[in-house]
Backbone as a chain_set.jsonl record, in Angstrom:
{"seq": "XXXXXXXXXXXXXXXXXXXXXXXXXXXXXXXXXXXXXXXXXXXXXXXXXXXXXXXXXXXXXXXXXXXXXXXXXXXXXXXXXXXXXXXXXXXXXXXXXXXXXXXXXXXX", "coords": {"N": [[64.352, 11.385, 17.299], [61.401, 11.524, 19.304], [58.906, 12.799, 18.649], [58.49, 12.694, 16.14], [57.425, 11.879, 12.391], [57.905, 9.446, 10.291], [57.763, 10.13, 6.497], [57.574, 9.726, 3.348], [57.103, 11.251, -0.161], [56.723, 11.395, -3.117], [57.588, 13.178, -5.897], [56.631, 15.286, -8.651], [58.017, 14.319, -11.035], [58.874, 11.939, -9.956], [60.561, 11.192, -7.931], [61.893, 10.335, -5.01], [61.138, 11.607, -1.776], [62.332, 11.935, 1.395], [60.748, 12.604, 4.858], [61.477, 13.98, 7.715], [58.623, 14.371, 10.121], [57.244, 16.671, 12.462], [55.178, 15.705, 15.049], [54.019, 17.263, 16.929], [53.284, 19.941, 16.724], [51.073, 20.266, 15.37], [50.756, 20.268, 12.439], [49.745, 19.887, 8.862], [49.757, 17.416, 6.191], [50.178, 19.139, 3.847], [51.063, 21.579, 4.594], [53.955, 20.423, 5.725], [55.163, 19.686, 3.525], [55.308, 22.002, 1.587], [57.255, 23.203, 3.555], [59.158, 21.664, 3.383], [59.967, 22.346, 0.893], [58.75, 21.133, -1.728], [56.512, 20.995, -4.505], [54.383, 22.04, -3.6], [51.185, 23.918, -3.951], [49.218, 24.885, -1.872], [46.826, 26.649, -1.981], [44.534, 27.726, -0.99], [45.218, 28.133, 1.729], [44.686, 25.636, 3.343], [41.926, 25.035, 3.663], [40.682, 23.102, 2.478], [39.563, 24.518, 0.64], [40.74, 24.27, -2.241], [42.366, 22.512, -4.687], [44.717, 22.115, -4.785], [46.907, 20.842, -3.38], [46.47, 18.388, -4.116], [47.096, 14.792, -3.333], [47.887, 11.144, -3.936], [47.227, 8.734, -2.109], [49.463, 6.088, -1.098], [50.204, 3.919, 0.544], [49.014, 1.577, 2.8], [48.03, 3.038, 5.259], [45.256, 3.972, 7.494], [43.632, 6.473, 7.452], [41.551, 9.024, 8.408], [38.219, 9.512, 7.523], [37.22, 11.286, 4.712], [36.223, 14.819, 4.716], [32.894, 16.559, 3.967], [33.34, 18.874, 2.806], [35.922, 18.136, 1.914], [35.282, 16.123, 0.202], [34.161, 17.343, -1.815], [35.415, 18.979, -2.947], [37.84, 17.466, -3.899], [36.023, 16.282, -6.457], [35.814, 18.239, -7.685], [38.548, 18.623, -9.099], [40.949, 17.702, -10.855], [42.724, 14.632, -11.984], [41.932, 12.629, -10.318], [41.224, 10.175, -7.973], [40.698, 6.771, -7.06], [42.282, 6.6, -4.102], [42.906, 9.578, -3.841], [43.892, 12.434, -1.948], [43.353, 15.274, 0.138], [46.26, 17.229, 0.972], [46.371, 19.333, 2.71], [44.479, 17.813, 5.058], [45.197, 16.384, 5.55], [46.225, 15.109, 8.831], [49.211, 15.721, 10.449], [50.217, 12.769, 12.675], [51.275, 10.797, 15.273], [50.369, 8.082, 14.205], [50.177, 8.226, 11.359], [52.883, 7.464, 10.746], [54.865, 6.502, 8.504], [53.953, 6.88, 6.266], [53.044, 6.762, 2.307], [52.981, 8.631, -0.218], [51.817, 10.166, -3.111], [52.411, 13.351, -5.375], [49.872, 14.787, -7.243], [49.422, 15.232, -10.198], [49.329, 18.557, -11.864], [46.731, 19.957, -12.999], [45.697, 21.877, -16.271]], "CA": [[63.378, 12.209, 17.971], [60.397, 10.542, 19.31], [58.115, 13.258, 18.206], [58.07, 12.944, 14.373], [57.15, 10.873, 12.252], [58.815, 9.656, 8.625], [56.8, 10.582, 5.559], [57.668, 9.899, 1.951], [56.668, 11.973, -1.238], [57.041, 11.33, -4.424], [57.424, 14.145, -6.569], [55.82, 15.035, -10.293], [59.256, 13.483, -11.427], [58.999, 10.436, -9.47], [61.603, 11.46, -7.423], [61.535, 10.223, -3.516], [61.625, 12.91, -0.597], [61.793, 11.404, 3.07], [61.227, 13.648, 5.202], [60.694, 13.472, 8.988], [57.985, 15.921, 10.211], [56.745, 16.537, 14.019], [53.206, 15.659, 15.35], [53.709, 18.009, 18.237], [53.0, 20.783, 16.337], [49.785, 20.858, 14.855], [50.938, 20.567, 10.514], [49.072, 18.887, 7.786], [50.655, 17.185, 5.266], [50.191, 20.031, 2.72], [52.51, 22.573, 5.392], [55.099, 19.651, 5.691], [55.093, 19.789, 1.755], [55.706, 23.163, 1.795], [58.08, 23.378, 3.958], [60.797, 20.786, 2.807], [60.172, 22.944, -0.876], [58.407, 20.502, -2.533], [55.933, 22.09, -5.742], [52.457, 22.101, -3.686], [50.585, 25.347, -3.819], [48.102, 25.667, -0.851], [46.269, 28.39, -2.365], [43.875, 28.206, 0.25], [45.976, 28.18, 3.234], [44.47, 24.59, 3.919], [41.029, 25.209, 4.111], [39.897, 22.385, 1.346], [38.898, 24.94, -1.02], [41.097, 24.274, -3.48], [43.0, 21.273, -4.73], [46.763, 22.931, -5.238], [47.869, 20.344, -2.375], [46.052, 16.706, -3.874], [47.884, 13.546, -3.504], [47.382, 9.632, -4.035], [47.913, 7.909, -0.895], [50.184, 5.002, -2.003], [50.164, 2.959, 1.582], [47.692, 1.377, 3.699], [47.573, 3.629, 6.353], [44.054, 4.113, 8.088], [43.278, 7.808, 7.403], [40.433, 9.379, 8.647], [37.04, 9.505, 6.41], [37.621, 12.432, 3.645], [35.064, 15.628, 5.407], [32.179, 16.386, 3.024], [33.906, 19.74, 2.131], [37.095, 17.397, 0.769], [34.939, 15.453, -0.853], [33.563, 18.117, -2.823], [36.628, 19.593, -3.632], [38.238, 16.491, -5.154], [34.994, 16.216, -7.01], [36.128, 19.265, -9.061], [39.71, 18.355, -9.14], [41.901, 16.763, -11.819], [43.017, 13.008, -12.108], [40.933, 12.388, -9.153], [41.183, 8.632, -8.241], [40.397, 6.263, -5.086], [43.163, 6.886, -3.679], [43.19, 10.909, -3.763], [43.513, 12.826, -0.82], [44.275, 16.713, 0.274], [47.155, 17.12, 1.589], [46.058, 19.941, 4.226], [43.352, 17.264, 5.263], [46.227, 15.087, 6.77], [47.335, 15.695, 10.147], [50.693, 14.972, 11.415], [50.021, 12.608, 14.271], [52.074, 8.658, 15.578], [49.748, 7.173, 13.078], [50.756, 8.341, 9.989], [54.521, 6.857, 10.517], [55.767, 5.45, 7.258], [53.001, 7.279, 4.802], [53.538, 7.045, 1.28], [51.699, 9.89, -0.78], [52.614, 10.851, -4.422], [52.003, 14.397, -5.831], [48.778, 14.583, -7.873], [49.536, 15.542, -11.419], [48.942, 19.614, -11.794], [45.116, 20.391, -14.236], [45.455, 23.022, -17.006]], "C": [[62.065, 11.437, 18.057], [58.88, 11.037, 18.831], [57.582, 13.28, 16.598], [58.143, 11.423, 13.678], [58.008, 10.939, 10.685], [57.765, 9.454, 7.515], [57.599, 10.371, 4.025], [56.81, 10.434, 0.745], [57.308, 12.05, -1.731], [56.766, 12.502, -5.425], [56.482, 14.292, -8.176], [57.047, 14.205, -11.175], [59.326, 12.48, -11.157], [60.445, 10.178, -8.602], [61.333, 11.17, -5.76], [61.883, 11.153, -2.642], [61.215, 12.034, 0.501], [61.923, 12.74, 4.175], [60.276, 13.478, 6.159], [59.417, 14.956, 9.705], [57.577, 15.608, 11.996], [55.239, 16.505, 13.721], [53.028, 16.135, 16.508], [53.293, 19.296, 17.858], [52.059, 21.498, 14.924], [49.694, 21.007, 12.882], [50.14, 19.155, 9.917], [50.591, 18.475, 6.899], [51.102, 18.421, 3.658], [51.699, 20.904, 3.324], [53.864, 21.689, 4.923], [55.95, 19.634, 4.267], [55.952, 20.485, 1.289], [57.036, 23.825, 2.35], [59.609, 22.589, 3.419], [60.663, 21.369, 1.064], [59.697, 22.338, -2.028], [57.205, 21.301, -3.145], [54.664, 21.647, -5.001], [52.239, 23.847, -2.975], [50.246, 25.667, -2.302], [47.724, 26.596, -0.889], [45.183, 28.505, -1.781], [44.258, 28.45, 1.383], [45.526, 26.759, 4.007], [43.331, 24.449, 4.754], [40.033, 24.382, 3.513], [39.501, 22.755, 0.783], [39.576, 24.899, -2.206], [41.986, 23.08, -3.961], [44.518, 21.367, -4.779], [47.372, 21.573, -4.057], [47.356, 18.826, -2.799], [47.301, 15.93, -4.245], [47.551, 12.409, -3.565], [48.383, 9.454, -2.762], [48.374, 6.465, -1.615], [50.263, 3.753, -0.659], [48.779, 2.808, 2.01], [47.058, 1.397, 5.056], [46.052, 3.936, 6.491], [43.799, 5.199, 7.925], [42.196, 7.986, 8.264], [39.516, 9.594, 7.68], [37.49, 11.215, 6.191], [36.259, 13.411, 4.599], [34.201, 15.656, 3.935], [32.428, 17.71, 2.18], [35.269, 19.044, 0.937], [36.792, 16.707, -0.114], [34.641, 16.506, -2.168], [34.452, 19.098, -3.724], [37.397, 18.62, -4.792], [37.362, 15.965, -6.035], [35.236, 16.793, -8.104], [37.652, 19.655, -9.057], [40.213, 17.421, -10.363], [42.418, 16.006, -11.581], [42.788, 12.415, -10.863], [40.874, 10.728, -9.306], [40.862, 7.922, -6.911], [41.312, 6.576, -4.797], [43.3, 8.286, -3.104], [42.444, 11.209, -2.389], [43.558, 14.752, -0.881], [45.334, 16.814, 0.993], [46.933, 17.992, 2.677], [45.171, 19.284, 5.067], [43.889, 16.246, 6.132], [46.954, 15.553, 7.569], [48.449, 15.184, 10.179], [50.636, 13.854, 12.094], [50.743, 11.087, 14.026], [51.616, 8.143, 14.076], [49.614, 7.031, 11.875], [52.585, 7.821, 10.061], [54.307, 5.987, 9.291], [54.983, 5.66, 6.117], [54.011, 7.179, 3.823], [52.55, 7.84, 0.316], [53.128, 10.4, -1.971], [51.963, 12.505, -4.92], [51.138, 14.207, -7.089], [49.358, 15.416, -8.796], [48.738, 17.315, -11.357], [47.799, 19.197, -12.999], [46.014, 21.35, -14.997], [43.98, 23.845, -16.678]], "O": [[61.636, 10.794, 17.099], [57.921, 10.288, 18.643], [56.566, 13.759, 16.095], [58.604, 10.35, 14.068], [58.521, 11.899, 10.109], [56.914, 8.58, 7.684], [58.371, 11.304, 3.805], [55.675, 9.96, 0.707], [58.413, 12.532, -1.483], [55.587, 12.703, -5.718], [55.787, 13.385, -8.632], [56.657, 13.417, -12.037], [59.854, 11.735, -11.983], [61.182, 9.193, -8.655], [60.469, 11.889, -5.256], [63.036, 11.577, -2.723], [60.115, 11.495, 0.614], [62.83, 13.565, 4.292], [59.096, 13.137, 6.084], [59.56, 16.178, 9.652], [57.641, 14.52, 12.57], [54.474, 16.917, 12.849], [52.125, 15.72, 17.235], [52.849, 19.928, 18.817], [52.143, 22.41, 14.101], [48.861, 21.63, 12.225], [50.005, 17.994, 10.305], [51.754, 18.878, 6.888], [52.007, 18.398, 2.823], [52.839, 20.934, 2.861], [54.651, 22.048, 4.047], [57.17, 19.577, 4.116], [57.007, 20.153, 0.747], [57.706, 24.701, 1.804], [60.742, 23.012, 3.19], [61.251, 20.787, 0.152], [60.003, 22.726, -3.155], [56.792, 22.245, -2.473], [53.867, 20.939, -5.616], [52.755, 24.552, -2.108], [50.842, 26.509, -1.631], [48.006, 27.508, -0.113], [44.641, 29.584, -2.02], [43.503, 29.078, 2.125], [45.897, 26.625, 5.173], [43.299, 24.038, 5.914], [38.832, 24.563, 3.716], [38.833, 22.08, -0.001], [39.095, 25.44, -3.202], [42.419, 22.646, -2.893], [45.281, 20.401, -4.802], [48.602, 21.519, -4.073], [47.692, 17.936, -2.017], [48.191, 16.19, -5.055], [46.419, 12.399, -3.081], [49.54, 9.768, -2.482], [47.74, 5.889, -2.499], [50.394, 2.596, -1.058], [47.775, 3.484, 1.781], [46.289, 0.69, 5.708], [45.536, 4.191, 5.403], [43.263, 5.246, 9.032], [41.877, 7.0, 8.928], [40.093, 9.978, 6.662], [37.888, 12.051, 7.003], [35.375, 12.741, 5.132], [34.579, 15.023, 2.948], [31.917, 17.816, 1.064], [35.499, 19.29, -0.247], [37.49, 16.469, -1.099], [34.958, 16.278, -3.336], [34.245, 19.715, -4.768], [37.542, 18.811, -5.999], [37.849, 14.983, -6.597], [35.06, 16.333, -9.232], [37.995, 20.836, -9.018], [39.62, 16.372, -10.613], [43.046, 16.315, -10.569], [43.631, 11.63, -10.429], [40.595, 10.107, -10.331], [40.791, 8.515, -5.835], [41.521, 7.403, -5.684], [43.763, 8.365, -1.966], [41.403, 10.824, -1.857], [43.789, 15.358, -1.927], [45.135, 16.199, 2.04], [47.279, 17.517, 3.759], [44.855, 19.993, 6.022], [43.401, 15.545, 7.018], [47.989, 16.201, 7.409], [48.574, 14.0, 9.865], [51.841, 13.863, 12.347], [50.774, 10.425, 12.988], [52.327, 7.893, 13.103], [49.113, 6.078, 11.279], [53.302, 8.026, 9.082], [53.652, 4.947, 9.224], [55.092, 4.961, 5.109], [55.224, 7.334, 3.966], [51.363, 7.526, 0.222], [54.317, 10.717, -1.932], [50.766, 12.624, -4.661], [51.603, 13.508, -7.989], [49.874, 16.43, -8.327], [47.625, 17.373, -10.835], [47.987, 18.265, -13.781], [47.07, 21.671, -14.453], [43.695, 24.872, -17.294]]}, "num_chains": 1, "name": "protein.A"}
């Protein structure tokens, strides 16, 4: 399918998920998450208020600059590192083909 793109996530186990997602239809990486059943919250609905969806980007895909709401969120987030992203913060789109993004360790 020429619409989707392939995405890997690494679980809290260290367990690999590939899993192809579309960029015709408007999903972050948090939804995509979500959807193939993997353990991320989105207890905001993917509005950057809350961290339930962070991940370490593990490739050296080009993202887009973090907004100054995401920043401030992973600010008051747990094992927060360069790397850390939100996962509702990442679109779908061509240019993410071949991400690698691990699941950010849950806080107490």
């Amino acid at each position: 399918m020429e619409d989707t793109v392939n995405i890997t996530v690494i679980d809290r186990e260290g367990e690999e998920h590939n899993i192809e997602a579309p960029t015709d239809m408007n999903f972050n990486l948090m939804e995509i998450c979500k959807a193939s059943e993997l353990p991320v919250e989105g207890t905001c609905g993917g509005m950057a208020l809350c961290a339930s969806c962070h991940v370490y980007v593990l490739s050296d895909h080009e993202l887009h600059e973090a907004s100054e709401d995401e920043e401030d969120m992973l600010d008051q987030a747990f094992f927060v590192e360069d790397n850390s992203r939100l996962g509702c913060q990442i679109k779908i789109s061509p240019e993410i083909d071949g991400l690698r993004v691990e699941l950010a360790p849950v806080g107490d």
